[in-house]
C-alpha positions in Angstrom: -1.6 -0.8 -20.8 -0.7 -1.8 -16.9 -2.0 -5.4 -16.2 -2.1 -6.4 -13.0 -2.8 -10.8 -12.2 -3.9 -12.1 -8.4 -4.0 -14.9 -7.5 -6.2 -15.5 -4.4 -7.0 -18.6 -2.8 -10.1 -18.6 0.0 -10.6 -20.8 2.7 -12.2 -24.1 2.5 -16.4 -23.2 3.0 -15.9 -19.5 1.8 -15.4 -20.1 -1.6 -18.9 -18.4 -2.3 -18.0 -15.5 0.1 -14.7 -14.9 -1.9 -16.3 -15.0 -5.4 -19.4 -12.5 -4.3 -16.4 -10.4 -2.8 -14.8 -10.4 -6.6 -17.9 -9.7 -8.2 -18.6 -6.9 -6.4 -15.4 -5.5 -7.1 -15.8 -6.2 -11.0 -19.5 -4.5 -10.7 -18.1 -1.2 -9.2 -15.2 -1.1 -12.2 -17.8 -1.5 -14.6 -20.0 1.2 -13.1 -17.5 3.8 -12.0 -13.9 2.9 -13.5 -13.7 4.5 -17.8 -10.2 3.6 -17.2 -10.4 0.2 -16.0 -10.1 -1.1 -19.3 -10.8 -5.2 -18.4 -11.6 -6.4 -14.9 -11.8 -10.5 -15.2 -12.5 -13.0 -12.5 -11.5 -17.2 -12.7 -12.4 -20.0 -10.6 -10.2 -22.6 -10.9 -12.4 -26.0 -11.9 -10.0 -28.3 -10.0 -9.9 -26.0 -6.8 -12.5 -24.0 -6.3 -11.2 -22.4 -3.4 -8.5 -20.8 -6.4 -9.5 -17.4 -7.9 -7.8 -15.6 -10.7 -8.3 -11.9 -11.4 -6.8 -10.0 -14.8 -6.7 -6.5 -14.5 -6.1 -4.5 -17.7 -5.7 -0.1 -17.1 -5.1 2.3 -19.4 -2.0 3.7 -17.4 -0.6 3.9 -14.0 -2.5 6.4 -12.6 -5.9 4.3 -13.2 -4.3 1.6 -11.5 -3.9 3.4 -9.0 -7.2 4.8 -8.3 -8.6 0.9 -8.6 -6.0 -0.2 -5.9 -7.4 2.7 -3.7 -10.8 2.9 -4.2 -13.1 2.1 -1.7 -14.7 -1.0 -2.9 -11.4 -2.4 -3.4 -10.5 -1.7 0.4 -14.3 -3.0 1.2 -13.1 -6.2 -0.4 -9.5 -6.8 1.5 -11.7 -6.1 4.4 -13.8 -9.0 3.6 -11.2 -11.3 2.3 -9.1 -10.9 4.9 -10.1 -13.3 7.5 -10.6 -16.0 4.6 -7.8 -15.9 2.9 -5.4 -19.1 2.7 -1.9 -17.4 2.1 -1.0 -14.7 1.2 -2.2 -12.7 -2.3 -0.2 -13.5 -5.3 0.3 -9.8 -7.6 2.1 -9.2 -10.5 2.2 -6.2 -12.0 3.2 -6.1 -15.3 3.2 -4.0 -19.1 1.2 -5.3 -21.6 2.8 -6.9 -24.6 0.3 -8.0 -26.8 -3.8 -8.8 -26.7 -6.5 -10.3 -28.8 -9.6 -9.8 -27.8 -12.4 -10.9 -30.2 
């Protein structure tokens, strides 16, 4: 399993803008991405301007296709202009995971 965690942070005022953005994104894996095993979106409760995605894929290849999919390039093209600093990514290889 390839994980990939981003940490985004939006402008002051565009908080809702930034969290639509991510849900759209998370609606499209669910729809269209079997190999997007997880797709989970956080909003930090002391700084809501503070997202936090999980991304869990079943290999490198459906990575991929997630980071070049269309709705994912809709959504830098949104978040773009209200970003605060740049896009924190780390890609990384599962170890371990309970789910329940």
């Amino acid at each position: 399993m390839i994980t990939i965690t981003a940490v985004i942070k939006a402008k002051s005022g565009h908080e809702v803008t930034m969290r639509d953005a991510l849900v759209a994104v998370a609606e499209n894996v669910a729809a269209n991405e079997p190999d997007t095993i997880g797709f989970f979106i956080s909003q930090s409760e002391e700084d809501p301007c503070v997202f936090t995605t999980y991304e869990r894929f079943a290999d490198k290849a459906a990575m991929d296709r997630h980071n070049s999919s269309a709705v994912v390039a809709t959504f830098f093209g949104i978040a773009k202009s209200i970003l605060d600093g740049e896009v924190t990514l780390v890609t990384s290889k599962e170890v371990s995971a309970t789910m329940r």
